[in-house]
C-alpha positions in Angstrom: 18.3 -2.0 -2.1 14.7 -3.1 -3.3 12.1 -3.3 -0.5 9.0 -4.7 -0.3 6.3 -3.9 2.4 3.3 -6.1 2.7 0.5 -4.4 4.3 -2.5 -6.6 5.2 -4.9 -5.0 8.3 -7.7 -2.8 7.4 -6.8 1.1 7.3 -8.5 1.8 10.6 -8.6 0.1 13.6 -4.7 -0.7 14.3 -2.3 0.6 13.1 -0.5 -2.2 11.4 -1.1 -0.7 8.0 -0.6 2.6 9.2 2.8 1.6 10.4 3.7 0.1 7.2 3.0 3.0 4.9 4.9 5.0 7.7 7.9 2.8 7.0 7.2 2.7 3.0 7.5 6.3 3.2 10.7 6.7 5.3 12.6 4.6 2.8 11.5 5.8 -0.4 13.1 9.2 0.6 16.3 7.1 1.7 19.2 6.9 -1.6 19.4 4.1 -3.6 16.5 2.3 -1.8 13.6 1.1 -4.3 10.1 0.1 -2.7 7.0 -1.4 -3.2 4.1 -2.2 -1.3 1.4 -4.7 -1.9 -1.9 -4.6 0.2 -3.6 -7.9 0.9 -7.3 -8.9 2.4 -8.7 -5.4 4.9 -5.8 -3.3 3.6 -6.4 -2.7 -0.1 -8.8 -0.3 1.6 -5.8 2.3 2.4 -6.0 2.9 -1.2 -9.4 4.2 -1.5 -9.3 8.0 -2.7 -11.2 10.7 -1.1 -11.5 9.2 3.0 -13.2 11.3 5.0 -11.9 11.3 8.9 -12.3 13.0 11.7 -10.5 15.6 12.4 -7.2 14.1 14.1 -6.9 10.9 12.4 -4.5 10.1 9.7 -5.2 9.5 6.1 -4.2 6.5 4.6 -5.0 7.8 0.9 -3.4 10.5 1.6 -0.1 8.8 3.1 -0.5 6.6 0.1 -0.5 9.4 -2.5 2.4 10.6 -1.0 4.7 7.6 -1.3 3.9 7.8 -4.7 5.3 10.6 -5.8 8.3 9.6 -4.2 8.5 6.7 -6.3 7.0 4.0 -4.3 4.7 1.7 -6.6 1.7 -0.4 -5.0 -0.4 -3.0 -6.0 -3.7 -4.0 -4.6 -5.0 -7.7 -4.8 -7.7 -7.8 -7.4 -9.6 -11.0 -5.1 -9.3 -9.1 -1.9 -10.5 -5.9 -4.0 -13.2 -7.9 -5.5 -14.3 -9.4 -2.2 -15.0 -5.8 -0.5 -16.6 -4.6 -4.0 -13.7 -2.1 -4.7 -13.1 -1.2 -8.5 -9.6 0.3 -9.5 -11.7 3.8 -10.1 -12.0 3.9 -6.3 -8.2 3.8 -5.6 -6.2 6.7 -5.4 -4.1 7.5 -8.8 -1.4 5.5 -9.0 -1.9 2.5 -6.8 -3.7 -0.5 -9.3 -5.3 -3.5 -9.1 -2.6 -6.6 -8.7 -2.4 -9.9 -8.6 -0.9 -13.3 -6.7 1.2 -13.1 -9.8 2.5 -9.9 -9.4 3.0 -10.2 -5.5 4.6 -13.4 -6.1 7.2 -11.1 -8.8 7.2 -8.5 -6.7 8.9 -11.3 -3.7 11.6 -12.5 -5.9 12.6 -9.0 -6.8 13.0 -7.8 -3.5 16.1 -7.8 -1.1 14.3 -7.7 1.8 10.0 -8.4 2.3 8.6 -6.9 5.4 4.6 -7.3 6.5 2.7 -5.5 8.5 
């Protein structure tokens, strides 16, 4: 099964992104289950390396970096990047700069879409 998870709130503040990488996670440690997530607009700022919390709150890098060495690949809208002044340097290795393009490839490929 190919999954795609759309994230598109900013890191902190809900937890709609934060539930999304949760879920991103979870199945990319399930067998036979490929998965991608995309981050649109406020959310292309989960993938900026090196956040420094408070002690107690999650890391979204962090979660991030995980998925991806399970496997998980992510893409981060160049525009929305562009639009927060966020270079691909800033993101955490692995995750790169997308486009509509890709997203739009990254749809028809999958066998289910979910958005947070």
């Amino acid at each position: 099964m190919k999954m795609l998870v759309v994230c598109n709130d900013p890191p902190y503040g809900t937890e709609r992104s934060w539930n999304g990488l949760r879920l991103a996670g979870s199945l990319a440690q399930r067998e036979g289950v490929e998965v991608r997530v995309f981050l649109l607009g406020d959310a292309v700022g989960c993938a900026v390396a090196g956040q420094k919390l408070p002690n107690g709150y999650y890391h979204l890098d962090r979660m991030l970096e995980s998925a991806l060495r399970h496997g998980v690949e992510v893409g981060c809208c160049g525009t929305c990047m562009d639009a927060r002044g966020i270079g691909e340097a800033a993101l955490v290795q692995g995750a790169h700069r997308s486009s509509l393009e890709e997203f739009t490839d990254w749809t028809l490929w999958a066998d289910q879409t979910v958005s947070f």
